[in-house]
N, C-alpha and C positions, 0 to 999 in steps of 0.2 A: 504494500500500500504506500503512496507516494509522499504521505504528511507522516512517516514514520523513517526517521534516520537511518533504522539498524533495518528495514526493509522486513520487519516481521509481515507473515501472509496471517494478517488480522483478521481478515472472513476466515479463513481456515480455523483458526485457534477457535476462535466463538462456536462456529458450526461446532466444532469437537466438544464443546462444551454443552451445546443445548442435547446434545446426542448423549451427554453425560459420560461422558469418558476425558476424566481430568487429564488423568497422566498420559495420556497420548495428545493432547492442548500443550501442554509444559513442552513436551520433548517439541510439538512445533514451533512453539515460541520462543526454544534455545537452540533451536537450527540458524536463528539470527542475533538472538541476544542473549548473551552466556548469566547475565544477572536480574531475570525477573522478577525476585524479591525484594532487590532494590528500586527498580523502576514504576515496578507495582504499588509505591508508595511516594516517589518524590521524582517522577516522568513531567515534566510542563504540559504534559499529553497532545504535540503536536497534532498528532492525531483523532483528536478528539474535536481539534478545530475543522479540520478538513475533512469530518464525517459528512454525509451528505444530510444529515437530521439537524445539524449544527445554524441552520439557518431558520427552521422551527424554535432552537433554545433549547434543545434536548438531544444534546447528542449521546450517542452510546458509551457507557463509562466503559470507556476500554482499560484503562489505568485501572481501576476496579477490578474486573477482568482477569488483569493480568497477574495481579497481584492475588485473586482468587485461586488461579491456577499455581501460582508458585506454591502459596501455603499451604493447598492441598492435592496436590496434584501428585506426589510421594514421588514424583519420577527415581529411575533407575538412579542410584548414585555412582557419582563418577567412578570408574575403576581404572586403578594404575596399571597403566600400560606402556609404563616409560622405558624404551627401549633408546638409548643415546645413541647418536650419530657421531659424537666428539662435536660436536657444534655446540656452542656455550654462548648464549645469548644474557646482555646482562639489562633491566631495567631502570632505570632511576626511578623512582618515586610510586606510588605505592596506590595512586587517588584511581578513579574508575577508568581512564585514559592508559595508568599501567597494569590494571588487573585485567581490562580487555584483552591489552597487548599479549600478555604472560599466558590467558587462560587457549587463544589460537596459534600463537609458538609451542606451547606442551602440547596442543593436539597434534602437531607436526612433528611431535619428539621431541624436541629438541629440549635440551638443559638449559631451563632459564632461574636467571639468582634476580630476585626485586632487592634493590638498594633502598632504605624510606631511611630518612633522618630523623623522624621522630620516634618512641620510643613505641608503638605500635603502628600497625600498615592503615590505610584507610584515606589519608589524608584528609579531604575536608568530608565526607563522610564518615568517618571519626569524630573529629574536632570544631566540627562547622555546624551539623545537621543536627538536631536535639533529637534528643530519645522518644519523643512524642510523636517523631517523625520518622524516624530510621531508627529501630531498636539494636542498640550492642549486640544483641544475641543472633540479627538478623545478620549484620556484617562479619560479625564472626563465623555465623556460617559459608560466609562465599569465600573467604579465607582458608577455612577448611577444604573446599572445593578445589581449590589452585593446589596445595597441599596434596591431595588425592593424586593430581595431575604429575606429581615431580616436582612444583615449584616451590623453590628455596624461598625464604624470605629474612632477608638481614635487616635491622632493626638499627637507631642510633648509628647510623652509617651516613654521614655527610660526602658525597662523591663532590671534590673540590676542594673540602678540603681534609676530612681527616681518610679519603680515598680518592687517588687523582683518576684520570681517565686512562690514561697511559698504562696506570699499575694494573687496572682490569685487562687490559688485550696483551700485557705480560704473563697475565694470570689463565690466559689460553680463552680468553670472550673473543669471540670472533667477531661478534657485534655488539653494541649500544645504544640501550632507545632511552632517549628524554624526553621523560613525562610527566614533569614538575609542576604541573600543572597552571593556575593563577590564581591565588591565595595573596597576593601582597593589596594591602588597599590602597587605593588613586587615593590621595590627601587634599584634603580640602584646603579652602584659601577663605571658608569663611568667618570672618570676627569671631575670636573666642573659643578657636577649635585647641587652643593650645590650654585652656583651662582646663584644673582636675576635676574629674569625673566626667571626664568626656572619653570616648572608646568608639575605636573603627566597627564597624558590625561583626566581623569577622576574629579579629583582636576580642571582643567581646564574649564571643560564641567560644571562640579556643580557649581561654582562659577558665570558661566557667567548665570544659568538657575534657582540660587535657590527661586528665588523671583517669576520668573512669566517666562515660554519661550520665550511667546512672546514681553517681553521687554528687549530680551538680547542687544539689541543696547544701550540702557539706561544704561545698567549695565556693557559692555565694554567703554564708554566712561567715569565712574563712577569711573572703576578701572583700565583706561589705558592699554586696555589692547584688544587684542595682540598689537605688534608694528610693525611697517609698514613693516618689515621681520620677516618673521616665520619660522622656520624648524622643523619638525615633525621624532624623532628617535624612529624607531618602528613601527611595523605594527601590524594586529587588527584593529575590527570593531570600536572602542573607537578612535586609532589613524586616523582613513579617516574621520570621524564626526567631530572630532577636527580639521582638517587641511580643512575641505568644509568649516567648520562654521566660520574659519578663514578668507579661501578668502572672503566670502561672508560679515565679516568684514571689508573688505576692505585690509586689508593683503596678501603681497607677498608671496605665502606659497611654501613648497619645501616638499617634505618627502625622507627619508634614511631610506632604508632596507637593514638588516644586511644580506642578501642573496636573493635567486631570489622569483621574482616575486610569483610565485608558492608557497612561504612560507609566504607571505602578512599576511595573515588570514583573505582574503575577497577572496567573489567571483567576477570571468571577471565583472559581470556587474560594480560592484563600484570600477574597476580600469578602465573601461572605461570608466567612469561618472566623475572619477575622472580628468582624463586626459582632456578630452573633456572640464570640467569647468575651463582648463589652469594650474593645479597643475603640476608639475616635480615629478616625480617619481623616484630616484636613488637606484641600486642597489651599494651599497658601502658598509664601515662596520668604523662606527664612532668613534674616536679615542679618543676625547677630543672636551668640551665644553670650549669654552676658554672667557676668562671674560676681562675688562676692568681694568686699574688699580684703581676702583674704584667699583669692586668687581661684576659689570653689565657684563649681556653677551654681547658681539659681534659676535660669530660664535661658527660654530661646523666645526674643523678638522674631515677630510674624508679620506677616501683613497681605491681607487680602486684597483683588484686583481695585484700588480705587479705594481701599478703607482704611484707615486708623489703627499703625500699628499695635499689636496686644501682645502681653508677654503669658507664655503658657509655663506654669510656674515645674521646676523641674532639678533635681538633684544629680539627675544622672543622664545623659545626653547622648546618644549613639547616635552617628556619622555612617550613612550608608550608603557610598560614593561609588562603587562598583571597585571590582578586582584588577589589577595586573597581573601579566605572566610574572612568576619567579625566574630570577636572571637564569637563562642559558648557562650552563659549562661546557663550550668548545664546542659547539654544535655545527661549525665549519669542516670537523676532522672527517678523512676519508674511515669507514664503516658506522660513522656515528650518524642516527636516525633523532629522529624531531616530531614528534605528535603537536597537533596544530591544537592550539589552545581555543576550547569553546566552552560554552558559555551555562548548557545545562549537561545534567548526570547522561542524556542519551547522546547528546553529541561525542561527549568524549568516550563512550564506550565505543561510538561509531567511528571516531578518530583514533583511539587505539586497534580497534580491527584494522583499518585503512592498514596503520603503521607496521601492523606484524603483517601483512600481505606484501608490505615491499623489502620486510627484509626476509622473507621468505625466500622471494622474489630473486634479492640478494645473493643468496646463501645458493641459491639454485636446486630447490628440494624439492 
């Protein structure tokens, strides 16, 4: 289907379904997409746009769907059938871009090791995505699956610097794919962004989730944090996870969009969900974070089209400016590969596919 990245055959999987036969749905739905349990939960559901019911306002939850089929669908589990070629494939980074990668290099055999710097694999599905949305237990099990397949996975492994690139193809890697994905946040330039208690969305989300998801209670009352007023400037999937995870903190949360709705960077569903869980939703355009004389925020100046600035009173202040790529290391060198930095969970699985197809490709297997 053509609104769908990873080119799942989405008539096919539903038929199988309404037929009631889960586990033969699953196995079709990961003839294209190796991680239905994750998509089945936090997919933007291109798909769903480009349903042909979608213009009625009702289109088919395919996301639902999919996510039905993974959880119960028991499919066959993977079995190891790693047979080495001497081909030694190495990963960098660990997010849904290098698990793609890893999970269609092991089906080709080949020995592949993921490098992640942080002290478990996942990357912003780890550290980004709250437990309300993508359960630890979920992600741990696609972990396990890579696992099953042969796939190594090193932990606290910085490739740059406390591993260079050089020292892997001495190490017998015949190739290199960087898949570091875009985790750093574009910095704002507006009044007051340097005041304390202000945090990127991102910055924000890692902080409260590096330890463990399910003990971010632990970890906001550890680091004080949010404070009993939140206001969230920016829209994006990063800024509505940030501003749920805050209600659900216990925090008064508000969010400010620098234009309409329509430009959010989510879809209806999580500004319904949003609302519905008592969030505020403003369409305004933020002028100034204004700080205490002791250097703390108190609010964010607003100002609606033509009206009278108002200050929405607020202790704690998340910046939700969108992502950069994490710098490249030597992405220039001959056998070193490059996954194209996008933007939701299905493109980069669909960007990691891309990428183990060329060095397949490569490799000439």
């Amino acid at each position: 289907m053509s609104g769908c990245p990873l080119g799942i055959d989405i008539p096919g999987f539903i038929r199988l379904l309404r037929e009631g036969d889960t586990v033969l749905a699953l196995e079709r739905i990961k003839k294209e997409n190796p991680f239905p349990a994750i998509c089945g939960r936090i997919c933007p559901a291109p798909c769903e746009q480009a349903c042909v019911f979608h213009a009625d306002g009702e289109p088919i939850a395919i996301r639902a769907l999919e996510r039905f089929a993974a959880d119960f669908g028991h499919s066959k589990s993977e079995k190891p059938h790693f047979t080495p070629r001497g081909k030694k494939v190495a990963i960098i980074g660990s997010g849904p871009a290098g698990m793609s990668a890893a999970y269609y290099l092991a089906k080709m055999d080949l020995s592949v090791t993921i490098f992640e710097a942080a002290h478990q694999p996942g990357g912003l599905l780890r550290y980004a995505i709250p437990e309300y949305r993508l359960p630890q237990k979920v992600l741990d099990e696609q972990f396990s699956q890579l696992k099953s397949l042969g796939v190594e996975i090193q932990t606290d492994a910085v490739v740059g610097r406390t591993l260079m690139i050089d020292e892997l193809f001495m190490g017998g890697f015949s190739a290199v794919l960087l898949a570091t994905g875009a985790s750093l946040p574009r910095f704002s330039d507006l009044p007051g962004s340097g005041l304390a208690g202000v945090y990127y969305d991102v910055e924000f989300l890692n902080r409260l989730q590096e330890v463990n998801k399910e003990d971010v209670l632990v970890a906001a009352r550890r680091q004080r944090m949010p404070a009993a007023k939140t206001v969230i400037v920016g829209g994006g999937p990063a800024a509505f996870d940030a501003a749920r995870l805050c209600l659900r903190l216990g925090s008064e949360t508000q969010v400010v969009l620098d234009g309409f709705e329509e430009q959010a960077g989510v879809g209806d569903e999580i500004l319904k969900e949003t609302r519905e869980e008592g969030i505020e939703i403003h369409s305004m355009q933020a002028l100034e974070i204004v700080g205490d004389e002791n250097g703390f925020v108190r609010g964010v100046k607003c100002r609606e089209v033509d009206e009278v600035p108002i200050l929405l009173e607020a202790r704690t202040v998340i910046i939700a400016n969108g992502q950069r790529p994490n710098p490249s290391v030597m992405d220039n060198m001959e056998k070193v590969f490059a996954c194209a930095n996008s933007g939701s969970v299905v493109e980069a699985i669909a960007g990691g596919k891309t990428a183990a197809q060329k060095i397949i490709q490569y490799l000439q297997l």
